[in-house]
N, C-alpha and C positions, 0 to 999 in steps of 0.2 A: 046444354048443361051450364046453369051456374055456376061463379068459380067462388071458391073461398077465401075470404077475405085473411090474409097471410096472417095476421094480428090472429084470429079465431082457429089457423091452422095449427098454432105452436101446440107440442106437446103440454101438459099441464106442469112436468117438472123444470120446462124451461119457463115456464109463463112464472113463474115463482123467481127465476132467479135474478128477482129486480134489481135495482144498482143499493136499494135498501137491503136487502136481503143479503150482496155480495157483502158490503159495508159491516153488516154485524156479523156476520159468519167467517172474518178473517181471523187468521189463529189469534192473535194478541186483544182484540177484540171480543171474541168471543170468548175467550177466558176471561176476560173482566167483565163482560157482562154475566157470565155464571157468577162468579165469586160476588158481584156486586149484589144477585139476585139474590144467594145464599144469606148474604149478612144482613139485606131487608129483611126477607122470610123470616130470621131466627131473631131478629129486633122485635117483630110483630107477632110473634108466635112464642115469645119467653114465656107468658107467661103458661103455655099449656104443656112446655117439652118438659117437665120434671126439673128445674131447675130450681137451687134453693135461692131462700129471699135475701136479695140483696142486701137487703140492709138487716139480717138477721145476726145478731154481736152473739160471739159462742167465748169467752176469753177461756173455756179450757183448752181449746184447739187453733189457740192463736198460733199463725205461722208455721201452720204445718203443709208436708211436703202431698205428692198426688198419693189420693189415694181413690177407690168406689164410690166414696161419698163426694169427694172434694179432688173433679179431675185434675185444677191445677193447683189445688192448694185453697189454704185461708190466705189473709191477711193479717194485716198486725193485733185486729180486732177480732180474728175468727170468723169475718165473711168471706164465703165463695168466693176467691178471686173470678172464677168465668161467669157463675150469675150477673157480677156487677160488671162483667165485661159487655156481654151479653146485650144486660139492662143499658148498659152506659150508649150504647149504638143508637140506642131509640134518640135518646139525646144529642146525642149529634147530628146524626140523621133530620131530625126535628130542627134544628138551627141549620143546618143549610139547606130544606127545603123552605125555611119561614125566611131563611136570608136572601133564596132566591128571589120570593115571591115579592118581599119587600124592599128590592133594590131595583127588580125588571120593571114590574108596573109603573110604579111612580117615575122613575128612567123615562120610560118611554111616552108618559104622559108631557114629563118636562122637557124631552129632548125633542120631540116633534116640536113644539110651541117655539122652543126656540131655536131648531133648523129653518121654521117656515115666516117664524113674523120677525124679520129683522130688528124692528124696536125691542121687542123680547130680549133677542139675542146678546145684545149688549150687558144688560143687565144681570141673565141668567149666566150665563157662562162667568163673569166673575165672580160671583157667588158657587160656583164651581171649584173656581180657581182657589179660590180660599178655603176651601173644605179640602181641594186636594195637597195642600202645601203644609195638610197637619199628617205627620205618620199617620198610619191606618190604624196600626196595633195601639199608638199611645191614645187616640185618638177614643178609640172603645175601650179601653181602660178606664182615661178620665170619666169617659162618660155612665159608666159602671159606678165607678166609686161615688158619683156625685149622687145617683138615681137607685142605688143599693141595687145588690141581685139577686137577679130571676131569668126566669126562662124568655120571659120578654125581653126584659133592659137589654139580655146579653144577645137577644136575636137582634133589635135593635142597634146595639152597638156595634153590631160586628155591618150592619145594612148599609148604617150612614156612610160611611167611607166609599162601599161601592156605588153608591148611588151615582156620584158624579161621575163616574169613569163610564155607566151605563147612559147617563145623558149625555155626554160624548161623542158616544157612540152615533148612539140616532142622531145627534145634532147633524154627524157628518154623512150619515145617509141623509137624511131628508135633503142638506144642502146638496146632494149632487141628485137627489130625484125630479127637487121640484122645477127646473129648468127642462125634464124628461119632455117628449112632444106630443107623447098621451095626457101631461099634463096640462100642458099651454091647450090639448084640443078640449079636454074638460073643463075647463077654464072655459072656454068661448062658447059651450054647449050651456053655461051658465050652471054651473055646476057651484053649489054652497061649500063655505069654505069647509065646515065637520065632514061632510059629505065626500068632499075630497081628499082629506087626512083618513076616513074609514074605508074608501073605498083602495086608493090608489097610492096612497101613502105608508100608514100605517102596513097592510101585509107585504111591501116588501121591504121592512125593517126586522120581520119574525123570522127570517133563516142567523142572521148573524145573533140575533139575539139568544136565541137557544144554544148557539154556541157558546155563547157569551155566559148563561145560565151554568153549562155545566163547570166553567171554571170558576165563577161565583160562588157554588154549591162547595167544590172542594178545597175550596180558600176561606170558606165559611168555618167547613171543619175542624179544619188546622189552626184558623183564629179563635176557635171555642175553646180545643187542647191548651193552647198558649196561654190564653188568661185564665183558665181553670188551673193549670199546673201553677201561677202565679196567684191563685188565689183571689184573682179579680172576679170570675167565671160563674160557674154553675154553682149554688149553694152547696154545702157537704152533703143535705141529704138525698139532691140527686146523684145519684151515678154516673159518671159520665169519664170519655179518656182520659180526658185532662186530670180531675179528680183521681182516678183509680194510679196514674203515672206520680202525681204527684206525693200520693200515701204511702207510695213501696220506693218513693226512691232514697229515702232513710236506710233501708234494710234491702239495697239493691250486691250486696258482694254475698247476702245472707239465701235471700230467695231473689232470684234476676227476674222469675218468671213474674214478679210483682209489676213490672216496668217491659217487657219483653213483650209478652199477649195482648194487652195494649195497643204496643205500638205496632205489632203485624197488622192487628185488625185496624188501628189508623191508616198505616201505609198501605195496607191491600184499598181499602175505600179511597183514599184520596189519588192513587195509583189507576184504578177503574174508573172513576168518572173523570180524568184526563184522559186514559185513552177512547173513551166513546167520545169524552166532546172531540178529540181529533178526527173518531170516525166521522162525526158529524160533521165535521169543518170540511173535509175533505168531500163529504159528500154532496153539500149544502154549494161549496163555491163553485161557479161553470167552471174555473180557470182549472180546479183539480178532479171535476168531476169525472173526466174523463177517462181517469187512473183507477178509481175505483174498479 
């Protein structure tokens, strides 16, 4: 008789309960993944749930309190405060996944080149240095005000800043990869240099990097509220936290929930994508893996 290979033996509900699976499915975790799932869905789906238009001005029904029509109220101008709540998610959401995308990439293009060719190095890295020696927040300010705003400049501005912290990063992996002795034997197999940046380089830069992503992502959010509340930010006609925090807090002792709703659905968002990138860190590094 044939025997069963132990791997093909396991029942099906243990064959599930991967170290991914424990990872998302811990209590703290898997609350923030529901809540984080919820307020994408209801970002991407406003406009079908019956929600009125944000930007619809009623001045008969300015500042009024919850009612059927208006769960949490108007605004000073008679818009939906939760429509533009709602609305304002996409916007954020939309800056740190454009901030993600536009800090990691180039990061990682910059920070291989200058982990692997020393000559690079030199150069790159202080040019680094000088980018990182401006605050981050004044930093995408200035750079807003000189370049007027939009939904670009302000994903932009908020990019530049992480950028260097992202090439850093890889800098200091690739410097301790490429002395690895799979390295040195690819090397001798005459291995080209792209060749060996795609192959052997670059994928093991992508566990810390996605780490690295989701605190990007909610440092992204928190820098969009900051200069939108300042006015540097989102233009007025988009919706957005910062915007919505910024209109009610005139008339914050009058109606709280102007400034209140806002800032749960900030906190709950920037709250869940720190605790998954920690699920992630934890899970990603051998050193913690084992905790999982």
């Amino acid at each position: 008789m044939s025997s069963v290979p132990a791997a093909t033996a396991l029942p099906p509900v243990r064959r599930l309960r991967s170290p991914l699976f424990r990872a998302l499915t811990t209590g703290p975790v898997l609350v923030a993944l529901v809540l984080l799932v919820l307020i994408v869905a209801s970002a991407l789906a406003a406009d079908w749930i019956g929600l009125a238009d944000p930007m619809a001005i009623d001045p008969m029904n300015r500042l009024k309190g919850f009612s059927a029509a208006h769960w949490f109220g108007t605004d000073a101008y008679g818009r939906d405060v939760l429509s533009r709540v709602i609305h304002g998610a996409r916007v954020s959401l939309m800056i740190g996944a454009g901030t993600t995308v536009f800090a990691l990439v180039p990061g990682l293009l910059v920070g291989v080149v200058a982990g692997y060719f020393r000559t690079a190095d030199m150069v790159v890295m202080r040019i680094m240095d000088g980018i990182m020696s401006i605050p981050s927040i004044l930093l995408a300010i200035a750079f807003v005000a000189v370049t007027g705003a939009s939904i670009f400049t302000v994903l932009v501005a908020i990019a530049v800043p992480e950028f260097p912290r992202v090439v850093r990063l890889v800098r200091g992996l690739i410097l301790s990869l490429r002395d690895e002795p799979y390295v040195e034997a690819a090397l001798a197999q005459g291995t080209s240099t792209p060749m060996l940046m795609l192959r052997h380089l670059v994928p093991n830069t992508l566990a810390p990097l996605i780490v690295q992503g989701t605190f990007i992502f909610a440092s992204a959010i928190l820098s969009e509220a900051v200069m939108s509340f300042l006015g540097l930010g989102m233009p007025p006609e988009f919706p957005s936290w910062g915007n919505v925090i910024a209109e009610g807090r005139m008339y914050f002792q009058l109606k709280p929930e102007l400034i209140l709703l806002p800032g749960v659905f900030l906190a709950l968002t920037v709250l869940s994508v720190n605790l998954l990138g920690d699920a992630m860190r934890d899970l990603l590094d051998p050193k913690m893996a084992r905790r999982v």
